[in-house]
TIKOLKOL-749965 format. One line per 5 residues: number of its first residue (from 1); their letters; for each residue x, y, z of C-alpha. Coordinates in nm, 2 decimals. Example, Ala and Ser with C-alpha at 12.3 -4.5 7.8 and 13.67 -1.06 7.14 Angstrom:
% residues 2
1) as) 1.23/-0.45/0.78 ~ 1.37/-0.11/0.71
% end
This chain:
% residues 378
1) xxxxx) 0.00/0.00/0.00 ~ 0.16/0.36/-0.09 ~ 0.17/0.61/0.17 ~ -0.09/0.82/-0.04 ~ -0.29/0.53/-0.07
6) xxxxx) -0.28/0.49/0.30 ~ -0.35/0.79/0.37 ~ -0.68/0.81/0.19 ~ -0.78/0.50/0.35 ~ -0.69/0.59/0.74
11) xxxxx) -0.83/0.94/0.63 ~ -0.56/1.02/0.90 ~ -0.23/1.02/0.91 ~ 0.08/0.79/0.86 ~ 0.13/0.47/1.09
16) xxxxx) 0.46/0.53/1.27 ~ 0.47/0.89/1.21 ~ 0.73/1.12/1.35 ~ 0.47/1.42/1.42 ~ 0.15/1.32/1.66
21) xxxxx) -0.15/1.57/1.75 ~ 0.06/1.62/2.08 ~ 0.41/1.54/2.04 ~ 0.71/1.50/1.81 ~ 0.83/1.21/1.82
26) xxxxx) 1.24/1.23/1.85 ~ 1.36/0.92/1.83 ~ 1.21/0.53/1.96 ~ 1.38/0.21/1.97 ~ 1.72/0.32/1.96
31) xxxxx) 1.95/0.02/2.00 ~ 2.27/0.14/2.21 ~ 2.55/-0.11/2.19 ~ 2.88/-0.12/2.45 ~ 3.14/-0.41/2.47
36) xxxxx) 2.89/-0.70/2.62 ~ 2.61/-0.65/2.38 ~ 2.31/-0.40/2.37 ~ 2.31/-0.12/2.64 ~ 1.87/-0.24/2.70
41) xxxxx) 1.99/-0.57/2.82 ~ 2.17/-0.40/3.12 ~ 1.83/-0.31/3.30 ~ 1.63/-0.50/3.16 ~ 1.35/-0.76/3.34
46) xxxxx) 1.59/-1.06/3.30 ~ 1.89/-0.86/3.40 ~ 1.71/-0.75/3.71 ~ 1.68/-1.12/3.80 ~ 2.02/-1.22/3.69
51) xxxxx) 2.10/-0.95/3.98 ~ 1.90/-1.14/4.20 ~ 2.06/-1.47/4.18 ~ 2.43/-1.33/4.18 ~ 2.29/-1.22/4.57
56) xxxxx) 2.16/-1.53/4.64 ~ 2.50/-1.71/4.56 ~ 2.69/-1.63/4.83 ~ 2.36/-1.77/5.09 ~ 2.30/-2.11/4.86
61) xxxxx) 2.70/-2.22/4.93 ~ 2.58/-2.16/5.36 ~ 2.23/-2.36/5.27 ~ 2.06/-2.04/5.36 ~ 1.92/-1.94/5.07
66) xxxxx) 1.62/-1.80/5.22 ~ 1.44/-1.86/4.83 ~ 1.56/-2.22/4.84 ~ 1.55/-2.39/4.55 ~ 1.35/-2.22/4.34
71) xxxxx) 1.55/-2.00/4.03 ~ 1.52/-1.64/4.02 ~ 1.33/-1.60/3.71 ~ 1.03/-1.76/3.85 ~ 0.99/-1.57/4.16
76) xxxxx) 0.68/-1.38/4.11 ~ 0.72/-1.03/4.17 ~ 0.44/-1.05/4.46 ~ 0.69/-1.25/4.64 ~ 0.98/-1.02/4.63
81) xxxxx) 0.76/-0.75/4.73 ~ 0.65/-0.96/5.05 ~ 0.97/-1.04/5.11 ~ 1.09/-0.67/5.14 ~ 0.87/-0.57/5.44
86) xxxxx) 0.86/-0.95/5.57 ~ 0.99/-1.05/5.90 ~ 1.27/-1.25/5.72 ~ 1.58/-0.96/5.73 ~ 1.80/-1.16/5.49
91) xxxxx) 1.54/-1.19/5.28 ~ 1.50/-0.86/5.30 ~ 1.83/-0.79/5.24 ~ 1.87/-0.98/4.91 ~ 1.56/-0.82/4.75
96) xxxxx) 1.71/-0.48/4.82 ~ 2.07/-0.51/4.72 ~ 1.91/-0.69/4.40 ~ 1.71/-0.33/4.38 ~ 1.99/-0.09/4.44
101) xxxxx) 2.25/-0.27/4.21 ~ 2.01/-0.26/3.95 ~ 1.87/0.11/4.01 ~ 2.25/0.17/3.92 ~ 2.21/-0.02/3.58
106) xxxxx) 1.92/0.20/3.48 ~ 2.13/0.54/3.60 ~ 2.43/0.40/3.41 ~ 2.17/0.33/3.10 ~ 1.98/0.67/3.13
111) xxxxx) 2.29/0.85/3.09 ~ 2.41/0.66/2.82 ~ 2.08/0.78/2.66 ~ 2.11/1.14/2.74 ~ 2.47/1.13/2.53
116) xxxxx) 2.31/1.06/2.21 ~ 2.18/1.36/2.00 ~ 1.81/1.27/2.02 ~ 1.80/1.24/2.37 ~ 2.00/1.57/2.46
121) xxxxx) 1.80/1.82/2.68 ~ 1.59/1.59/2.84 ~ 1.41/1.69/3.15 ~ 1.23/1.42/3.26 ~ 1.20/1.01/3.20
126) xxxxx) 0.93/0.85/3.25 ~ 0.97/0.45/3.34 ~ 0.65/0.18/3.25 ~ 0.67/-0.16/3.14 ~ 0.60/-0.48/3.36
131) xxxxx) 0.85/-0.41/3.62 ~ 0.73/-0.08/3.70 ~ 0.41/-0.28/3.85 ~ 0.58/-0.36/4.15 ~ 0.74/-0.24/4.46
136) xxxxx) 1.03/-0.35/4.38 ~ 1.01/-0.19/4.05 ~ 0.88/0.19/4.22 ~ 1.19/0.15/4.45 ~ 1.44/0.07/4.14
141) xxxxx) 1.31/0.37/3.96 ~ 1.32/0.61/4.29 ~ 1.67/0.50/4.36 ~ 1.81/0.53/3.97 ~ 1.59/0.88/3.98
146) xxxxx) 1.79/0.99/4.34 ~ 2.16/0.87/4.20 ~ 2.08/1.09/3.87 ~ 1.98/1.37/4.10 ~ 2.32/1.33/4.31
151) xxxxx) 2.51/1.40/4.02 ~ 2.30/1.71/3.90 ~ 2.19/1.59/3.57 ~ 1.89/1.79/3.60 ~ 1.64/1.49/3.50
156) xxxxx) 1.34/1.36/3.70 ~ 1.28/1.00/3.67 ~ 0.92/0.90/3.76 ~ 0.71/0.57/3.74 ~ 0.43/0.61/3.43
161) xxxxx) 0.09/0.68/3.61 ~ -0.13/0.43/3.46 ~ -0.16/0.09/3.53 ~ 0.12/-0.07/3.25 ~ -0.13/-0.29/3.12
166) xxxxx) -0.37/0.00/3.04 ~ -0.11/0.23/2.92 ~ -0.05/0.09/2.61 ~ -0.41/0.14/2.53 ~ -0.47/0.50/2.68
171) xxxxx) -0.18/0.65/2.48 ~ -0.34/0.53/2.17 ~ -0.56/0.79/2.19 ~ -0.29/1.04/2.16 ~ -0.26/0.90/1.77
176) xxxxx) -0.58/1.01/1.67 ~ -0.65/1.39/1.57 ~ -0.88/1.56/1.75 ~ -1.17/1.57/1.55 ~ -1.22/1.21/1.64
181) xxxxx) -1.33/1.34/1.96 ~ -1.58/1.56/1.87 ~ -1.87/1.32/1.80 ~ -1.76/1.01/1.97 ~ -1.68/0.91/2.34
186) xxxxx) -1.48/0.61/2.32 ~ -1.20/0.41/2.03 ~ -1.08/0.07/2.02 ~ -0.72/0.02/2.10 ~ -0.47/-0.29/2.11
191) xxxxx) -0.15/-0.36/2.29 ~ 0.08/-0.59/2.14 ~ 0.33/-0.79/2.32 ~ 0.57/-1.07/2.29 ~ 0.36/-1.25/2.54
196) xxxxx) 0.03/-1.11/2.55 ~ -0.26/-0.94/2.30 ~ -0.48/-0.72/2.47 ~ -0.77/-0.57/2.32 ~ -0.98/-0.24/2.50
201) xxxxx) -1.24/0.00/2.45 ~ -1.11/0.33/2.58 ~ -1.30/0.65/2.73 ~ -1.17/0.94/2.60 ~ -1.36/1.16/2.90
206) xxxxx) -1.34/1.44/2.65 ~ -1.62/1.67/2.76 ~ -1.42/1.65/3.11 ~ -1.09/1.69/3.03 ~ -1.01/1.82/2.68
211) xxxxx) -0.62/1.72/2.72 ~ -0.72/1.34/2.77 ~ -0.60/1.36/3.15 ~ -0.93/1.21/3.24 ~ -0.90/0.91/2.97
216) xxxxx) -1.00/0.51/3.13 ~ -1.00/0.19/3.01 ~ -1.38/0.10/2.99 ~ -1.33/-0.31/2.93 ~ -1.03/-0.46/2.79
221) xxxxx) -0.99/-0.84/2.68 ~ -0.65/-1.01/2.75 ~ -0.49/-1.32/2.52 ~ -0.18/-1.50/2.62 ~ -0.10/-1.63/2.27
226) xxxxx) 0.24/-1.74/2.36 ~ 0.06/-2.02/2.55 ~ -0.18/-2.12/2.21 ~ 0.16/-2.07/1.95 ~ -0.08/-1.93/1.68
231) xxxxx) 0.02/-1.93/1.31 ~ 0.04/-1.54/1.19 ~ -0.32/-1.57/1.07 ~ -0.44/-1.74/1.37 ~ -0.32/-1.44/1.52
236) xxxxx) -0.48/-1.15/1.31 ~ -0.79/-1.39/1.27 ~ -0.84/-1.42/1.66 ~ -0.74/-1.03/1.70 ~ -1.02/-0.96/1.47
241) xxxxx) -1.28/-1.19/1.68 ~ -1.20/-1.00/2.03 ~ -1.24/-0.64/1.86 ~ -1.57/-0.73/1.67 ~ -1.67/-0.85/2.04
246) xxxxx) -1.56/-0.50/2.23 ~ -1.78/-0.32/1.93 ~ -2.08/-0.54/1.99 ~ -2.02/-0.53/2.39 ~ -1.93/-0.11/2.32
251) xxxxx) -2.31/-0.03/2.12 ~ -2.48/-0.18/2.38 ~ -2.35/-0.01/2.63 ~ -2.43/0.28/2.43 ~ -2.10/0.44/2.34
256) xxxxx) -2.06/0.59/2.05 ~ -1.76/0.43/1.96 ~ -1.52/0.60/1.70 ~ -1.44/0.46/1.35 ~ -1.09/0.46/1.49
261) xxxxx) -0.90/0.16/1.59 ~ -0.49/0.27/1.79 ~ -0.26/-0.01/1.80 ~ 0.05/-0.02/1.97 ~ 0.32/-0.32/1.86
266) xxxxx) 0.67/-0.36/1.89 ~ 0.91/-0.28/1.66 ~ 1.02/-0.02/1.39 ~ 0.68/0.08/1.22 ~ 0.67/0.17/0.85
271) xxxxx) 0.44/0.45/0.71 ~ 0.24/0.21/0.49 ~ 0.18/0.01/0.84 ~ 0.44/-0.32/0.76 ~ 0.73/-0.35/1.03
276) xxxxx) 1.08/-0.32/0.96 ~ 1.23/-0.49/1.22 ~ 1.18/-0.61/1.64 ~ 0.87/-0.79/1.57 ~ 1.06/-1.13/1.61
281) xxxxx) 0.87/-1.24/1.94 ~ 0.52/-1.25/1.79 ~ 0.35/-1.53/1.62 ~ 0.50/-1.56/1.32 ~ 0.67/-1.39/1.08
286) xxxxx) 0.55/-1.03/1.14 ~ 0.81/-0.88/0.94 ~ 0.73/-1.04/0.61 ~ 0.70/-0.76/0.32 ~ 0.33/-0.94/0.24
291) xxxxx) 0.20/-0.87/0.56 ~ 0.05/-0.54/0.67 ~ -0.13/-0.59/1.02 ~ -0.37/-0.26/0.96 ~ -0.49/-0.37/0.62
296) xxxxx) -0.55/-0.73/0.74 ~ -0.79/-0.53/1.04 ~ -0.97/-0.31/0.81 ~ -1.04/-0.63/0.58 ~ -1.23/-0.76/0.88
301) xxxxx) -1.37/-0.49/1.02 ~ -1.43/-0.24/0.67 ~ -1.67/-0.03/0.92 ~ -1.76/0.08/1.27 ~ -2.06/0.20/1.31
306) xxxxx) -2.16/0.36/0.94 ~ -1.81/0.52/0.91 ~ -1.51/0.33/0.73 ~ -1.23/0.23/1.00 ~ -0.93/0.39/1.04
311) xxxxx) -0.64/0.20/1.16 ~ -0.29/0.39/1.30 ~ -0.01/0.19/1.47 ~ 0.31/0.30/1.64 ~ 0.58/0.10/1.85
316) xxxxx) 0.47/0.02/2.14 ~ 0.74/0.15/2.41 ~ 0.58/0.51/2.22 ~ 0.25/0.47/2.25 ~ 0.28/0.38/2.62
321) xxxxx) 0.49/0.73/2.68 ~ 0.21/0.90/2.50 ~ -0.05/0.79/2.77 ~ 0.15/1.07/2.97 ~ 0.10/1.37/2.74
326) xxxxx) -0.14/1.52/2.98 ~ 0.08/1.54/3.25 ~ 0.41/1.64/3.12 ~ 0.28/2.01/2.98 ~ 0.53/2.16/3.27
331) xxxxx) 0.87/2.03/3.00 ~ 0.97/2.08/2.67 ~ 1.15/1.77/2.62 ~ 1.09/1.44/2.84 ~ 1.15/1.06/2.74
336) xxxxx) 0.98/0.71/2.81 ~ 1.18/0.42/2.90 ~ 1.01/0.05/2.92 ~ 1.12/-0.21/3.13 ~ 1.06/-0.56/3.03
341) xxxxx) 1.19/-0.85/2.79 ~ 1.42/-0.58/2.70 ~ 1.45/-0.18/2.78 ~ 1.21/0.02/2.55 ~ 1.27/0.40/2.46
346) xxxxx) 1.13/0.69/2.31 ~ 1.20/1.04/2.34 ~ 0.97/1.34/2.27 ~ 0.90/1.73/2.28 ~ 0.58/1.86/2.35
351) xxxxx) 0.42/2.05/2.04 ~ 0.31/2.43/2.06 ~ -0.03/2.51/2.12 ~ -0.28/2.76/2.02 ~ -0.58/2.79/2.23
356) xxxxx) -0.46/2.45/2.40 ~ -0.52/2.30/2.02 ~ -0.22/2.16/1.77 ~ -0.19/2.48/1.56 ~ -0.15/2.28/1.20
361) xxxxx) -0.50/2.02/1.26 ~ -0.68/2.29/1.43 ~ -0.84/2.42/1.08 ~ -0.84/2.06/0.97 ~ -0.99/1.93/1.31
366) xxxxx) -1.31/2.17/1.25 ~ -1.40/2.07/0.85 ~ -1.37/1.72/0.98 ~ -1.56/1.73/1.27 ~ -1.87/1.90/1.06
371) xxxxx) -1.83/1.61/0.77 ~ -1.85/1.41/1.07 ~ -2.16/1.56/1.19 ~ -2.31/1.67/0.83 ~ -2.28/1.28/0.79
376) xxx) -2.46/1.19/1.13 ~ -2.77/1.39/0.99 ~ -2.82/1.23/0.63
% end
């Protein structure tokens, strides 16, 4: 599909675009290398746990492992947290050298980042992913946030505010343009992961809080296709069932839904909607030059409601920063780091406003809004 084609058929704007309603987009899914491999790998989930067990060494040669037997990687983080306000002090011990050694991997990491030219000026980083959903994880990022202070960087690092699992979904929002939100309450949004695929229907809250601040995950659906191993087409086929069901489940509850579908997915995101590369942990081969994930959703779902879907995707690390727009008007320039399988990273600055709207969609945002509405009376 041609970008112009796309274009007319999103009615929108580009998937993967570098210039959002909101935000420019600066850079995402850079890929920092040092001497032992890729810089992401240094604080990512796994290396937190590869931190744990090095701590746990020195107890297993005593017998005093206070974990016993079982290996690192499948402590839960519920566990870890219990164990660092539990009665056992070694316990105790272990889970919080494990957190400070590795609050100094995402210091050491974060500056790493700020050296690069798309990440100079930063003032503040904002950390989601899996392993922000802990206590263990809030401490790492306080720690890493207090040792960048020490040394006068001048960043603040703070934990995302939404729920990780929902804010890969609200930040889809920040894709669409604004005239979307003139005439309908609520869009469908997806999350991709390595692991999981997880479908929502998300409030924009728009006649509360025009800057989105207000936004909620109505009802989301959650698939673990890593367990099922689905073909590529499996995939799309199932993705298509769960989204058709959040429509149904969405009109009678009587939102009015937009025509709009966000998806946020991992990897480098072409303009015509294909993926260039990092999509190698999802069922099948996602990279492929014949497969276009937004075109295979717009063949089963043409319409929503009696308006023509329009489909955007970006990387996923971005759209989960985006979910943050709202509340990072007080900077120019801030960033999004994602801890999980690995470390992922996007760095924006805020666009100008006039009147609190995007100066270039405002005339835009108003002729579509009244085809919208010119529409909604024939």
């Amino acid at each position: 599909m041609a970008t112009d084609e796309l274009v007319a058929t999103t009615g929108i704007a580009q998937h993967g675009a570098v210039r959002l309603p909101s935000v420019d987009v600066d850079s995402f899914n850079i890929e920092i290398k040092d001497e032992d491999g890729f810089l992401g790998d240094r604080a990512s989930k796994g290396a937190f746990r590869e931190i744990l067990d090095h701590w746990r060494k020195p107890l297993r040669k005593t017998g005093e492992d206070p974990f016993g037997d079982e290996p690192s990687e499948k402590i839960s983080k519920k566990v870890l947290d219990d164990m660092l306000v539990g009665d056992d002090t070694e316990a105790s011990a272990v889970v919080h050298s494990a957190i400070e050694e590795f609050a100094q991997e995402l210091a050491y990491v974060t500056r790493r980042f700020l050296k690069t030219k798309a990440w100079a000026k930063t003032e503040r980083i904002v950390v989601g992913g899996g392993f922000r959903d802990s206590r263990l994880g809030e401490l790492a990022i306080a720690r890493a946030d207090i040792i960048l202070k020490s040394e006068k960087s001048g960043i603040d690092m703070v934990p995302i505010r939404a729920h990780p699992d929902e804010a890969g979904l609200i930040g889809t929002l920040h894709l669409a343009p604004s005239w979307i939100f003139e005439a309908h309450d609520s869009i469908l949004a997806v999350d991709i992961g390595g692991t999981n695929i997880r479908c929502g229907v998300v409030e924009t809250r728009w006649k509360k809080a025009k800057d989105l601040s207000k936004a909620a995950v109505w009802k989301s659906e959650l698939w673990r296709h890593a367990d099922d191993k689905p073909t590529r087409e499996g995939a799309v086929k199932r993705l298509t069932k769960m989204l058709k069901a959040l429509i149904t489940q969405a009109e009678n509850e009587g939102f009015k839904l937009a025509p709009f579908i966000g998806i946020a997915c991992p990897g480098v995101i072409n303009a015509d909607g294909s993926i260039e590369k990092g999509a190698q942990n999802l069922p099948g081969n996602w990279e492929s030059s014949k497969f276009n994930l937004p075109a295979s959703l717009i063949e089963g779902i043409p319409v929503i409601g009696e308006h023509d879907t329009a489909i955007l995707m970006h990387n996923d690390g971005v759209v989960q920063g985006l979910s943050e727009v709202p509340f990072m008007q007080d900077v120019e320039r801030w960033g999004v780091l994602t801890i999980g399988t690995g470390l992922g990273n996007a760095r924006f600055t805020n666009r100008r406003k006039e009147n609190g709207k995007d100066r270039d969609s405002t005339e835009n945002g108003k002729k579509k809004a009244k085809e919208t509405k010119d529409n909604d009376k024939q």
